[in-house]
C-alpha positions as CSV (number, residue, x, y, z in Angstrom):
1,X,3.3,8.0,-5.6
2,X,6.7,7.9,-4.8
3,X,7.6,6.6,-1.3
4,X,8.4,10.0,0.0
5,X,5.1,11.2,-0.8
6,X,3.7,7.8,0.7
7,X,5.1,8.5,3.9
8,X,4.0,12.3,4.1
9,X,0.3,11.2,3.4
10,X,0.3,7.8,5.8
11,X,-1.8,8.8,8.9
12,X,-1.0,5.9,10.5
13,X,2.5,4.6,11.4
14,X,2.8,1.4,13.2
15,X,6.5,1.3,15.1
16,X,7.6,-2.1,14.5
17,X,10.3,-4.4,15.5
18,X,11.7,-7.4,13.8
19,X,10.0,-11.0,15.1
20,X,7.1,-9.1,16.6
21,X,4.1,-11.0,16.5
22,X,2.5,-8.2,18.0
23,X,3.3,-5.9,15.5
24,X,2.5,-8.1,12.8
25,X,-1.2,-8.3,15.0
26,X,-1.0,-4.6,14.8
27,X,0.0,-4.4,11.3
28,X,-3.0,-6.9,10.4
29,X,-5.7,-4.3,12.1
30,X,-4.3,-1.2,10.7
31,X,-4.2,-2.3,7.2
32,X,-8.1,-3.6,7.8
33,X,-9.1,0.0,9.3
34,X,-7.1,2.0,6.7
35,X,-8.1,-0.2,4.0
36,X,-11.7,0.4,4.8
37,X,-11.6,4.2,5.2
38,X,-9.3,5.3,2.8
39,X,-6.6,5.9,4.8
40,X,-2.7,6.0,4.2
41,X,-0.8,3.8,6.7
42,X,2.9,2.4,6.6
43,X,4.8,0.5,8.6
44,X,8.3,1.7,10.2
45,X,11.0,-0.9,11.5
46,X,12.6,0.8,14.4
47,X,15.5,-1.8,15.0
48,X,18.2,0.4,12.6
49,X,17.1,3.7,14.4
50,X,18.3,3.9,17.6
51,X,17.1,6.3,18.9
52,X,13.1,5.2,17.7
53,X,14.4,2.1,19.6
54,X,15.9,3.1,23.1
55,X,12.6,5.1,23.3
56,X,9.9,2.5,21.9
57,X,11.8,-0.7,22.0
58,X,10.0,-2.0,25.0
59,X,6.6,-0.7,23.8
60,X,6.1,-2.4,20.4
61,X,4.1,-1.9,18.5
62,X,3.2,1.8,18.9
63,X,0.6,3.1,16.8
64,X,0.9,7.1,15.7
65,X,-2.2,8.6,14.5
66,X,-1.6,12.2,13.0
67,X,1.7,12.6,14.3
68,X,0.3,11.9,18.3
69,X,0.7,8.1,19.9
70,X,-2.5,6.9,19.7
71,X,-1.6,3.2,21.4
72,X,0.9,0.9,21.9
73,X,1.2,-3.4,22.3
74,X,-2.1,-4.0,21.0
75,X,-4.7,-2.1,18.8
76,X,-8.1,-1.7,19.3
77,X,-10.1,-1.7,16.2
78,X,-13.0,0.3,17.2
79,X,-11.0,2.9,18.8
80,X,-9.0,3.1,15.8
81,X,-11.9,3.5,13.4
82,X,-13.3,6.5,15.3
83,X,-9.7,8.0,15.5
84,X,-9.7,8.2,11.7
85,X,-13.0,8.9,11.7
């Protein structure tokens, strides 16, 4: 798959920012949760966009289910799971 096509079929997007132990938290949980379900996640650096990072940059991470914000700083794995669901 090439990584266009990746990033069309990732259902999951975790808005990261370099150094983040959070995200890397986040990162750890959605990988678990996609992983188990089948589901296509990536990960998206938003220090070279700056636009993604004058509107997240204080909210990182910032998880995006299906296009909608589904949480932000930390994720909750259950809530996840029945968001994918």
């Amino acid at each position: 798959m090439s990584d266009a096509a990746a990033a069309t079929a990732a259902r999951v997007v975790v808005l990261s920012r370099s150094g983040c132990h959070l995200c890397a938290d986040a990162c750890a949980v959605v990988a678990r949760v996609a992983a188990d379900l089948g589901v296509g996640w990536r990960e998206q650096d938003i220090d070279g966009d700056a636009g993604l990072t004058a509107q997240w940059g204080e909210y990182v991470p910032v998880v995006v289910v299906d296009g909608e914000v589904h949480t932000w700083f930390r994720v909750d794995e259950a809530r996840l799971r029945a968001a994918l669901g």
